[in-house]
One Martini backbone bead per residue (centre of mass of N, CA, C, O) as a GRO file, in nm:
protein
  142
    1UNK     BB    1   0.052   0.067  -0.015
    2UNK     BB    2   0.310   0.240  -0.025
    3UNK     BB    3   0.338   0.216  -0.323
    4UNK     BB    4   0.065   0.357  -0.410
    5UNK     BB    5   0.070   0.621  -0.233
    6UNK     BB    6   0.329   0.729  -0.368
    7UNK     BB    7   0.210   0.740  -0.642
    8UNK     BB    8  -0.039   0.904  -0.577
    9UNK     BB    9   0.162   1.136  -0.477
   10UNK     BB   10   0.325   1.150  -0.712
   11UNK     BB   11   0.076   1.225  -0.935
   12UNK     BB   12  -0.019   1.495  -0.762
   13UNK     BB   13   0.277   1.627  -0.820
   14UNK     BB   14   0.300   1.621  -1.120
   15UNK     BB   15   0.003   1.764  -1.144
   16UNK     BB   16   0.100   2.046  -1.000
   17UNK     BB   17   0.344   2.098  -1.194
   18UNK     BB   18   0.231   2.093  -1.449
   19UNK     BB   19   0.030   2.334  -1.357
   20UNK     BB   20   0.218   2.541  -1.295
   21UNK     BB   21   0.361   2.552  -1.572
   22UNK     BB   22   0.103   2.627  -1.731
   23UNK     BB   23   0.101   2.883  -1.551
   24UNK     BB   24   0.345   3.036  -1.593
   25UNK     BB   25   0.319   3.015  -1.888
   26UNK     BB   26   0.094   3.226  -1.896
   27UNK     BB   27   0.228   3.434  -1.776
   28UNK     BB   28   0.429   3.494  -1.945
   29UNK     BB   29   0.206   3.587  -2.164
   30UNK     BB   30   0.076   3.786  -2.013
   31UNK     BB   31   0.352   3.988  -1.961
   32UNK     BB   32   0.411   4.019  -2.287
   33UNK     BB   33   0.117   4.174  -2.315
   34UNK     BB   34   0.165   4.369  -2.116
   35UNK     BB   35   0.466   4.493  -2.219
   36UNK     BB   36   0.301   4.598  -2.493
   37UNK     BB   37   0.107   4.740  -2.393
   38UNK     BB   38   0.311   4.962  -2.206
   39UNK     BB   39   0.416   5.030  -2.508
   40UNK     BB   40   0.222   5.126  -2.642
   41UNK     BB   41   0.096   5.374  -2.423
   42UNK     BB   42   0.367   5.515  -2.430
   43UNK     BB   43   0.383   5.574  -2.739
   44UNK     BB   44   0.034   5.707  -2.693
   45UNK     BB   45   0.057   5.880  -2.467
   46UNK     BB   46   0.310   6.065  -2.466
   47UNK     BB   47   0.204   6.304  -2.686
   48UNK     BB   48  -0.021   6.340  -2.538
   49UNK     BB   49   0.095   6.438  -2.260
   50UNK     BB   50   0.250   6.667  -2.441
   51UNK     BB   51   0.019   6.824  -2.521
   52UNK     BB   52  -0.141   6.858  -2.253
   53UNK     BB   53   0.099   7.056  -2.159
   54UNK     BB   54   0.141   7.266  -2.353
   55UNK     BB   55  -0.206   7.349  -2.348
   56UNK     BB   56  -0.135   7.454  -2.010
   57UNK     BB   57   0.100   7.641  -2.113
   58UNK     BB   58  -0.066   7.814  -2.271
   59UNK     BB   59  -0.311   7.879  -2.112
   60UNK     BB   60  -0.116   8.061  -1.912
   61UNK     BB   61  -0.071   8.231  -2.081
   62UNK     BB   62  -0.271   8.343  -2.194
   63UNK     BB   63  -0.411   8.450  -1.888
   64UNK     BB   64  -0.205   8.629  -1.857
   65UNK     BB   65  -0.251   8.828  -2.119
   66UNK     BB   66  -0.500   8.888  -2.012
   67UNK     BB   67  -0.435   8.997  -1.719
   68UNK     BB   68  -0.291   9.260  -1.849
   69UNK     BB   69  -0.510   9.370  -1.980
   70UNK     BB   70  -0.744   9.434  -1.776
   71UNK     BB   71  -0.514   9.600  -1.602
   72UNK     BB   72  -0.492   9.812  -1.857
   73UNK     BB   73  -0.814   9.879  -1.853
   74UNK     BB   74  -0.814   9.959  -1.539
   75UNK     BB   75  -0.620  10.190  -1.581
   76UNK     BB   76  -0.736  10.337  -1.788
   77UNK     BB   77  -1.002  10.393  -1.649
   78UNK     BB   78  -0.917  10.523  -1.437
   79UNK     BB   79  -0.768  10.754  -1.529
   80UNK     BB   80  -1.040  10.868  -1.742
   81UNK     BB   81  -1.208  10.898  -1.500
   82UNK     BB   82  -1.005  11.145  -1.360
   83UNK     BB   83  -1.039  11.319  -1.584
   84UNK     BB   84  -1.310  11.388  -1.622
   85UNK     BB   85  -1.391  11.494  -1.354
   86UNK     BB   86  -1.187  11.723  -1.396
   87UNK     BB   87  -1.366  11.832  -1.627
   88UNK     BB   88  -1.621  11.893  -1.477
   89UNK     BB   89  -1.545  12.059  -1.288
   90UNK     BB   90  -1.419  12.297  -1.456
   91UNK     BB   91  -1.721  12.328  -1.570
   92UNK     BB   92  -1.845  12.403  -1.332
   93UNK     BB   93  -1.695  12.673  -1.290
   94UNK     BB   94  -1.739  12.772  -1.538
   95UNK     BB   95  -2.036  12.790  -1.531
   96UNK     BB   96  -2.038  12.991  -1.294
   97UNK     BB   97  -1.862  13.225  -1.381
   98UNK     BB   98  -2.083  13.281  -1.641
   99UNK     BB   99  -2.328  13.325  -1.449
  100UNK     BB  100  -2.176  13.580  -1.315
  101UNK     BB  101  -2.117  13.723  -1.580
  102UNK     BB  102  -2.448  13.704  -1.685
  103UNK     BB  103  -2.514  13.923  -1.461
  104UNK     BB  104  -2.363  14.146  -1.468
  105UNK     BB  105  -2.457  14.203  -1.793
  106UNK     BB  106  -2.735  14.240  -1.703
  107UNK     BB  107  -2.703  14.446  -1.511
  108UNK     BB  108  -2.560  14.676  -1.704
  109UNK     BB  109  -2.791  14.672  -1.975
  110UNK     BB  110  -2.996  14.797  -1.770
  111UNK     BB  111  -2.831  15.029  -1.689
  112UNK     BB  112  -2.817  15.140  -1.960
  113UNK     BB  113  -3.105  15.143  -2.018
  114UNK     BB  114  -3.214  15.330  -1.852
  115UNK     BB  115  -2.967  15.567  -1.915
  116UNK     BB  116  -3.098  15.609  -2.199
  117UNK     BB  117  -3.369  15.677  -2.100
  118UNK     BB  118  -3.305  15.941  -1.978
  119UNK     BB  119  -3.180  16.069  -2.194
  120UNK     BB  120  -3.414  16.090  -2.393
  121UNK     BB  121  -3.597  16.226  -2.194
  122UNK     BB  122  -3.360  16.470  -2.191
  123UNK     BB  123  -3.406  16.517  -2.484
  124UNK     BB  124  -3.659  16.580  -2.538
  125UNK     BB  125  -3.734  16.787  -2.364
  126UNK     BB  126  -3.500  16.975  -2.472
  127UNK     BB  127  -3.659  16.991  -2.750
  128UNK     BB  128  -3.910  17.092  -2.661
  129UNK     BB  129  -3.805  17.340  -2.495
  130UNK     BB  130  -3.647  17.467  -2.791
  131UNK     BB  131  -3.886  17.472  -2.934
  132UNK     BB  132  -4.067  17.661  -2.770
  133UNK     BB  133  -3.866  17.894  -2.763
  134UNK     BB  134  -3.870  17.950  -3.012
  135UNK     BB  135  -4.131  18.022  -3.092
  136UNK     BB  136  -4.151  18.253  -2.858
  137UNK     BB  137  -3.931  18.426  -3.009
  138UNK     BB  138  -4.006  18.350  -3.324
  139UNK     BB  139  -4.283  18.289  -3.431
  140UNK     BB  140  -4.283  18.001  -3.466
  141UNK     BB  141  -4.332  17.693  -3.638
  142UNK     BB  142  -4.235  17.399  -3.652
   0.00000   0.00000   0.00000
């Protein structure tokens, strides 16, 4: 019985060895297949992460560009709000200092207006009074 029972141990020890083979086997070509996905992959995958990077590098500039701008319109933009400002100020000024030179110039225009009226009054006057002694000592008509 010990001589069938190691024969019995020998071939299940046989058929372990024998399927071990077979294992490592499939192995060994499953890790050659898998040797060459992850070349494929490197091969393909490669131009692939270097175009990501550079369009990354480049997305960057972009937006440093784009903020460069912004940054320069908002100069601009500021400057130029101060500028208006000062220019509404200036005019707000200058058009007080018109408003209060065209009353200057209606109250003088007005004054003159008066003076003239009293002096054509005091021309009639004397016109009307030189007629009158004219008349009475010359005893003419008009």
């Amino acid at each position: 019985m010990t001589a069938i029972s190691t024969a019995v141990i020998a071939g299940v020890v046989l058929a372990f060895a024998v399927a071990g083979l077979m294992l490592m086997r499939e192995v060994r070509a499953l890790m050659g297949t898998m040797e060459r996905l992850v070349d494929v992959l490197d091969r393909d995958a490669r131009p692939a992460l270097q175009s990501a990077r550079t369009m990354a590098e480049d997305a960057g500039k972009v937006v440093a560009a784009v903020r460069a701008e912004v940054d320069g319109l908002a100069e601009t933009s500021e400057d130029v709000r101060g500028r208006l400002n000062r220019l509404v100020r200036r005019a707000e000024e200058r058009l007080q200092d018109l408003d209060a030179l065209v009353d200057v110039v209606q109250y003088e225009v007005e004054e003159t207006a008066l003076d003239v009226a009293a002096a054509l009054r005091t021309t009639r006057r004397g016109t009307s009074i030189a007629r009158a002694m004219k008349r009475a000592f010359l005893g003419r008509g008009r």
